[in-house]
C-alpha atoms as one frame of an Amber mdcrd trajectory, in Angstrom:
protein
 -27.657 -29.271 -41.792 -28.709 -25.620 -43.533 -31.547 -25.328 -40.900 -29.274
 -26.117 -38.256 -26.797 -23.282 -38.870 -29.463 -20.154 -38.875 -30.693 -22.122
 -35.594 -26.966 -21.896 -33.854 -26.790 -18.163 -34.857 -29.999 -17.460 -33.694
 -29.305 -18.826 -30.186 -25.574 -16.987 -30.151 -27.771 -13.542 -30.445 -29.631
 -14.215 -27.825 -26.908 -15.073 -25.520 -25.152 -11.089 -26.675 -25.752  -9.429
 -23.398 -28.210  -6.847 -23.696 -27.898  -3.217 -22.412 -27.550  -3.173 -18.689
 -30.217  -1.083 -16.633 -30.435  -0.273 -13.399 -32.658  -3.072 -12.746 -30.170
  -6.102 -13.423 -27.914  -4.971 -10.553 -29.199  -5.195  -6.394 -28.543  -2.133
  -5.132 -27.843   1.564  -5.665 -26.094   4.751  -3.891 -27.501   8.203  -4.864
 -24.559  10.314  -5.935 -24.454  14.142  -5.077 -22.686  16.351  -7.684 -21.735
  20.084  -6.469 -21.710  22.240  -9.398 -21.341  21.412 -13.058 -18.158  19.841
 -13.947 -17.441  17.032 -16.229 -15.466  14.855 -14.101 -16.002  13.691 -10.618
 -14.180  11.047  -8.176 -15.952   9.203  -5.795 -14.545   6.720  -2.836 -16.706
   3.654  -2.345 -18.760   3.506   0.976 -18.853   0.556   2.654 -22.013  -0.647
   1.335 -21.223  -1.466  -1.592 -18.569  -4.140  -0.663 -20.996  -5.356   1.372
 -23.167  -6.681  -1.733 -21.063  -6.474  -4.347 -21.151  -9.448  -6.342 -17.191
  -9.696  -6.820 -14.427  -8.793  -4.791 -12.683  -6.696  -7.613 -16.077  -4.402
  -8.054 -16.398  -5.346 -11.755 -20.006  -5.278 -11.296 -20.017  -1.047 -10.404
 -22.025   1.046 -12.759 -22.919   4.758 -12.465 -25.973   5.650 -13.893 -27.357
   9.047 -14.937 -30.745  10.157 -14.499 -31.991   8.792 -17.772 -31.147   5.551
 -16.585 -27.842   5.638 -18.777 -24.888   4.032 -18.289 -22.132   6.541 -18.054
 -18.244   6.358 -18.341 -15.901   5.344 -15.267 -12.566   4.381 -14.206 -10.637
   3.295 -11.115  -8.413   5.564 -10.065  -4.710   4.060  -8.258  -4.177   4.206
  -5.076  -2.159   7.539  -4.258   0.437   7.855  -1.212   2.103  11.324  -0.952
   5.515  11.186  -0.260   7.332  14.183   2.124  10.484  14.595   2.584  11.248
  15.909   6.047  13.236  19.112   6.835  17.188  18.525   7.052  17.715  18.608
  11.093  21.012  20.798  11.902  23.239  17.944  14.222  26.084  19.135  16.802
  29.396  18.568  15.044  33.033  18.747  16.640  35.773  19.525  14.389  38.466
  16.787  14.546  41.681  18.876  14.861  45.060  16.843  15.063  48.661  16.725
  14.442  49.455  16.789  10.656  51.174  13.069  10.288  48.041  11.783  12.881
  45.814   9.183  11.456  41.919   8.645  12.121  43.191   5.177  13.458  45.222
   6.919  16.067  42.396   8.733  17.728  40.704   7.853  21.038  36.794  10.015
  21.324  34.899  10.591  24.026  32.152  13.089  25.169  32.594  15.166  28.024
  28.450  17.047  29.327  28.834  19.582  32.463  26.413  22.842  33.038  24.494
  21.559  30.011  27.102  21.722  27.691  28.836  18.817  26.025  32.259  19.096
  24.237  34.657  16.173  22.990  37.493  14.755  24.330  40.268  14.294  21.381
  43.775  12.231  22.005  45.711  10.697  19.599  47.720   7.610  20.410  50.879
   8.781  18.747  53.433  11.121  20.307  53.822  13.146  17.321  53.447  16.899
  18.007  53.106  20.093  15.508  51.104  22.084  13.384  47.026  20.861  13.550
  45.062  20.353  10.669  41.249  19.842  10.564  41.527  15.751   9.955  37.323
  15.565  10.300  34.418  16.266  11.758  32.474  14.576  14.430  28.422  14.432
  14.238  26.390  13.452  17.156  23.207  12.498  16.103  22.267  10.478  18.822
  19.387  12.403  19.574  17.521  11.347  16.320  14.793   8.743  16.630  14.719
   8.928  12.858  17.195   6.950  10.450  19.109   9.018   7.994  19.890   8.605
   4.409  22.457  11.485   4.201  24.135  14.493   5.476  24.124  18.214   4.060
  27.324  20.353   4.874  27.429  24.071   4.615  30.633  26.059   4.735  28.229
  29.637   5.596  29.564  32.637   3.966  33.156  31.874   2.964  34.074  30.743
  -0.783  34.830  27.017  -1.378  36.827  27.381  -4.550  37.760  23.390  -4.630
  36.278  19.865  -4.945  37.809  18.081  -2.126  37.041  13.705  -1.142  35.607
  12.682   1.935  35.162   9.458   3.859  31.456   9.294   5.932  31.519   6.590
   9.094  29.349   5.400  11.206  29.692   4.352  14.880  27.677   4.004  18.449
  30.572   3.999  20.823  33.173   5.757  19.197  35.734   3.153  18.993  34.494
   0.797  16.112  33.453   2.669  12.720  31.405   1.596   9.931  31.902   3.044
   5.848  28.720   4.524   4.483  30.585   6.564   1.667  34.296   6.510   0.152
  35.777   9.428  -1.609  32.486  11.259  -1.830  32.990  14.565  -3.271  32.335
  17.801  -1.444  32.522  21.582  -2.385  32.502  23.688  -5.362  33.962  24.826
  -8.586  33.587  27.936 -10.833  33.899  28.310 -14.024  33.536  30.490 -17.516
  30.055  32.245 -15.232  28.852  28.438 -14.287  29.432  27.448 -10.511  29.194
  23.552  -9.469  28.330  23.273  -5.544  28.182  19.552  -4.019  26.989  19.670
  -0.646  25.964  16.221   0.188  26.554  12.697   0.505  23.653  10.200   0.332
  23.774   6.505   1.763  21.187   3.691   2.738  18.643   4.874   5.357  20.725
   4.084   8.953  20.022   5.005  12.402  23.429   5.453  14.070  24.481   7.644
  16.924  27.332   9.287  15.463  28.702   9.981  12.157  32.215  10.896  11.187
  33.120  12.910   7.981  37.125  12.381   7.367  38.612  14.432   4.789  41.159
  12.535   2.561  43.138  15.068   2.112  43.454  17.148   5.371  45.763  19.465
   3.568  42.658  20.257   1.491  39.726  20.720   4.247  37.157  22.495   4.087
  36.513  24.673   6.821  32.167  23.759   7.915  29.953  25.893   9.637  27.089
  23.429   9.720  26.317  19.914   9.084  22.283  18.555   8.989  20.900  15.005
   8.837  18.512  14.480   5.957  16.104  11.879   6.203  14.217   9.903   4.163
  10.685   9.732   2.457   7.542   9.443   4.485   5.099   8.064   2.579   1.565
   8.976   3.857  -0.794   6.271   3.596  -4.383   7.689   1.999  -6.980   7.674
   4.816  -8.176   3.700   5.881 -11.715   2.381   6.775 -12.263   0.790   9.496
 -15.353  -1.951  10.498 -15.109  -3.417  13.756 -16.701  -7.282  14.241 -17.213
  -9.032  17.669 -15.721 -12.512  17.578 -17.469 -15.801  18.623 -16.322 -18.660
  19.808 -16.427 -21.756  17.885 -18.983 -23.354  19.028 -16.920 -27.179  20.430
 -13.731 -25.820  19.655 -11.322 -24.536  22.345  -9.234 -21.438  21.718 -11.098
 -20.346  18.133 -12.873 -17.750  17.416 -15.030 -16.797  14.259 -15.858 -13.180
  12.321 -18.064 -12.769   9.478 -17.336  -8.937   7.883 -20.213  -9.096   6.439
 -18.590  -8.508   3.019 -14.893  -8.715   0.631 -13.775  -5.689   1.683  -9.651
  -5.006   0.627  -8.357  -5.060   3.579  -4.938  -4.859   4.626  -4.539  -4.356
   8.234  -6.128  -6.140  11.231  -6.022  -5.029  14.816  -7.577  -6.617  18.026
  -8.958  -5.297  21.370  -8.441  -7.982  23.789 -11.134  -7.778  26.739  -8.910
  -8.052  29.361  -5.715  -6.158  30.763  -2.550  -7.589  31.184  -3.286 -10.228
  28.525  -0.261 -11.344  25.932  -1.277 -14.262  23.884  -0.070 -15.750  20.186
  -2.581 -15.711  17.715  -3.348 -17.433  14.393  -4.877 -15.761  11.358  -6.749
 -17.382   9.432  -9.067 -16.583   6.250 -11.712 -17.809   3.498 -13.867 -16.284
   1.174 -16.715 -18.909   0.655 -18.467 -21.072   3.640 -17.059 -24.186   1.354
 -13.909 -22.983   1.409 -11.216 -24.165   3.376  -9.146 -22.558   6.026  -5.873
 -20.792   4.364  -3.294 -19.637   7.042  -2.972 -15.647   6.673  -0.069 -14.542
   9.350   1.079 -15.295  12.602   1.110 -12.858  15.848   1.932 -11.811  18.990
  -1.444  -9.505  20.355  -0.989  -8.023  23.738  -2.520  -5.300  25.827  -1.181
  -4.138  29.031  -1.138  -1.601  31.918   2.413  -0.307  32.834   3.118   2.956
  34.758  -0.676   4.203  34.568  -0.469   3.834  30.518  -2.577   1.334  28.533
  -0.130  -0.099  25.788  -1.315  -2.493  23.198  -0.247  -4.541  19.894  -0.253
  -2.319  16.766  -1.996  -2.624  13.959  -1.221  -5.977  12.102  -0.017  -5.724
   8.189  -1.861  -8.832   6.016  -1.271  -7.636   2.544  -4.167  -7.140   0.544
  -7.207  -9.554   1.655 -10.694  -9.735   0.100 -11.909 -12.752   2.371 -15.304
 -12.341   4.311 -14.405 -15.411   6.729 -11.772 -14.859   9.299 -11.053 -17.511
  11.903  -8.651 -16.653  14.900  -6.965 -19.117  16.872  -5.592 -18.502  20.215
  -2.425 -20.236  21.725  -3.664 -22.514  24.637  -0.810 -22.525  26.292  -0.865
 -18.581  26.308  -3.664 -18.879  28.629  -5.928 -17.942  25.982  -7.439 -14.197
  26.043  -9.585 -14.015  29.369 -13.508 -13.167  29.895 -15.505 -11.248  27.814
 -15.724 -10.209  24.082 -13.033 -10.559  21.581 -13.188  -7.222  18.829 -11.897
  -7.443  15.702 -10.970  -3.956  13.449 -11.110  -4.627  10.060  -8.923  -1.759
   7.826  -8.700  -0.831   3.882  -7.914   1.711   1.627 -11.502   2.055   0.349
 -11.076   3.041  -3.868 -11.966   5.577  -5.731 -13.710   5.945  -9.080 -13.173
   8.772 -11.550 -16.738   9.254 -13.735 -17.743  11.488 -16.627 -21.379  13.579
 -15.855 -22.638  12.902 -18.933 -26.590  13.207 -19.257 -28.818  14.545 -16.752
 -29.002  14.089 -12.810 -29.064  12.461 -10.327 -26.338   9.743 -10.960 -26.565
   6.414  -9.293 -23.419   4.046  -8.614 -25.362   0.738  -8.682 -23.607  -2.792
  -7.929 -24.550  -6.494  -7.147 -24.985  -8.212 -10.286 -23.578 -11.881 -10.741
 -23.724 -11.672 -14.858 -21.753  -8.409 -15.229 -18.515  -8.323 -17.329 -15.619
  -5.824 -16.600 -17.036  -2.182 -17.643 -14.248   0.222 -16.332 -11.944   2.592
 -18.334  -8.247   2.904 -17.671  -8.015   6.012 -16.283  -5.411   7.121 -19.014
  -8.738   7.022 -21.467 -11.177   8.832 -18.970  -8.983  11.513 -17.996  -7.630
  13.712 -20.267  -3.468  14.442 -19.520  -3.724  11.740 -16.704  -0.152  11.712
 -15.320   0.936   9.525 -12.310   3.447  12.060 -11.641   0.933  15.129 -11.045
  -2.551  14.714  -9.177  -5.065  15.907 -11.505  -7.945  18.116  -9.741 -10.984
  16.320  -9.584 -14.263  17.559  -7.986 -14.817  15.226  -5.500 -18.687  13.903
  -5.024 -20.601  11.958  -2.046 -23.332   9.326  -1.491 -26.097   9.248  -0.269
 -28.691   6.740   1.001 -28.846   3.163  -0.550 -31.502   2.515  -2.893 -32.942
  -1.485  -3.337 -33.164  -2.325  -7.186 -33.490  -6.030  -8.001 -32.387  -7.002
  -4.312 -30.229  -9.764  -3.374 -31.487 -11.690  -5.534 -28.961 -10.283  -8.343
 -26.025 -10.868  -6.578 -27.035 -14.927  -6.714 -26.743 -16.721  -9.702 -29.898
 -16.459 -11.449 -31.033 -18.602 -14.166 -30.333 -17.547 -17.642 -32.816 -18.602
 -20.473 -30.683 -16.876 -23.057 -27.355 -18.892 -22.136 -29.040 -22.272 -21.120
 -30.564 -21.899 -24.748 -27.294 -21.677 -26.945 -25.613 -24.379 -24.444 -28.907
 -26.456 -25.447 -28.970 -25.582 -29.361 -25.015 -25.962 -29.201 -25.415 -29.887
 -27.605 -28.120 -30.424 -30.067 -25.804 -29.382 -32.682 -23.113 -31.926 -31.427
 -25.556 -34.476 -31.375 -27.151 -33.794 -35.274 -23.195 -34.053 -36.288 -22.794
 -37.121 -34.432 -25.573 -38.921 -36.045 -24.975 -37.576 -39.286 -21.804 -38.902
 -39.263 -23.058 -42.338 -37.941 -25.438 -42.791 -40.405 -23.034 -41.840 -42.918
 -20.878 -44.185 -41.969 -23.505 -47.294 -42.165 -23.890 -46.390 -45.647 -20.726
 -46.234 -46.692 -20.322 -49.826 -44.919 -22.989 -50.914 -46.838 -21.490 -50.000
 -50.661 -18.110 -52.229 -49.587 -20.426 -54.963 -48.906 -21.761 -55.029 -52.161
């Protein structure tokens, strides 16, 4: 049993993985670095999930020119968010007898010689001094939804918070409440000044808006009233690998594409061969030959010719997918997609590594390697005063040509002397124990016998 124990450690150090070289991975991208700065980011070409041995890219390394393994992280994925210009809407005020109420009113538009102005009537027969019950906000020439309004009263003083109640409507008759007793205006005192000039509600597309105050007495007299819209988020710039499809061989209506790697993609998009073609589609994906068929999304793909204009089916959202199998199965009944060849674009955000120049050049970013463990920084650690909040200014650096290392062959499972040798000296172990405690057991059988 002492000789076994020093053999058992023994076989555990072999198994420690030794330091990785550029040698134990297939495949490498030269990496050019423009001046001399410490940190660089780099977005992967399309190579390297081509031969990457797992579909999250633990196996990436950059190497310096010492053959060094250097310091990395993946950087998130960034969208920049805008927030578009407030757009300055036609408004009507909403002038009525005193004791009128916004249920009494009947709206309508009047448009000659390019002008348009509002019919107002009230169906009570009260008469008397006006007072400013509202305004009325056409913006039905917005494609855009809203998420809010932004009055301005122009030079004068507003010297009062006042309520308002913000509608919504498309025919003028039937109104819907986006905001109740919102305040509005401004206050001033001991040298401070409060100003509140807007009202904020879910984004909306309507074609007219009504601002009621709730206390016409109290009205604020507007010069202007402008739409604000919401966010745009601007998607980082996508990839795009294109695949023809082939028909499944027996199989009516299916067709088969082979990316040719796991790339991350998220959006799908097909060029039908023929015109005037509408047909439903399944999606389906796997990641392994083996594997079977997993259902992905359903969809209508169409492309047509109407008044001289090509139209056709926009892209198609799938998540995030890393499968390198896609099948696509046409509706029969659709009349499936006509002669000729069925395209498939293939789109992802490709990511982006952060890496430290530490040593000398060139750097490498090698990849392919079946045995590799995790070897990524957060990019908290990497980067110094790494905020999500604020884009840190990284020199940015390109690849070049790909360079073959150990080949293919290191993205297969290769056979490992060092692990098959502590699984062996570990079942050997089992099997000393076991017999140990067998023969132990005979001879303790043996004393009760005597």
């Amino acid at each position: 049993m002492k000789t076994l124990l020093p053999a058992l450690l023994a076989a555990a150090c072999l198994s420690a993985s030794a330091a990785e070289s550029p040698g134990d991975f297939a495949f490498a991208v030269a990496i050019q670095t423009p001046g001399g700065d410490a940190l660089y980011r780099l977005a992967m070409p399309a190579t390297v999930y081509e031969s990457a041995a797992f579909a999250d890219l633990r196996d990436l390394r950059v190497f310096n020119g010492a053959d060094e393994v250097v310091p990395y992280a993946f950087l998130p994925v960034e969208r920049s968010a805008k927030k578009p210009a407030p757009v300055v809407l036609p408004i009507f005020p909403l002038r009525v007898p005193r004791d009128a109420r916004s249920e009494d009113l009947d709206l309508s538009f009047e448009k000659s010689a390019g002008k348009t102005s509002v019919r107002l009537s009230s169906r009570s027969a009260k008469t008397g001094p006006q007072v400013l019950l509202g305004y009325l906000i056409d913006a039905s020439a917005l494609e855009a939804a809203l998420d809010g309004i932004e009055v301005n009263w122009g030079n004068s003083v507003a010297d009062r918070l006042v309520t308002a109640r913000l509608e919504s409507g498309d025919d003028l008759k039937h109104w819907n409440a986006l905001a109740a007793d919102a305040p509005l205006g401004a206050l001033a005192h001991a040298g401070q000044r409060l100003e509140r000039k807007t009202i904020e509600y879910r984004p909306l597309k309507a074609k007219y808006l009504r601002l009621m105050w709730s206390d016409p007495a109290r009205a604020i007299e507007l010069k202007t009233i402008a739409g604000l819209s919401p966010e745009q988020y601007a998607q980082p710039p996508r990839a795009w690998k294109e695949i023809v499809a082939v028909r499944d061989a027996g199989k009516s209506g299916e067709y088969l594409a082979d990316l040719g790697g796991r790339f991350p993609l998220d959006r799908l998009a097909l060029h039908l061969p023929q015109e005037n073609t509408i047909v439903p589609i399944q999606f389906l994906s796997r990641g392994k030959v083996e594997d079977k068929w997993m259902l992905v999304t359903r969809s209508v793909v169409y492309r047509l010719r109407q008044n001289g204009r090509e139209l056709v089916s926009p892209e198609i959202s799938i998540g995030t997918n890393s499968h390198r199998y896609w099948l696509l199965r046409v509706e029969p009944a659709a009349g499936g997609i006509g002669q000729g060849s069925l395209i498939v674009k293939a789109g992802w955000t490709p990511r982006e590594i952060a890496f430290a120049a530490r040593g000398p050049a060139p750097f490498r970013l090698a990849y392919g390697n079946e045995k590799a463990q995790p070897g990524s920084l957060g990019i908290e650690t990497l980067v110094p005063g790494w905020r999500t909040d604020r884009q840190t200014q990284i020199s940015v650096a390109t690849t070049g040509p790909v360079q073959e290392l150990a080949g293919a062959a290191a993205v297969r499972e290769r056979f490992d002397m060092r692990k098959w040798g502590l699984w062996t000296a570990l079942i050997a172990g089992v099997a000393v124990l076991a017999w140990m405690v067998w023969r132990l057991t005979k001879q303790m059988q043996r004393t009760d016998a005597k």
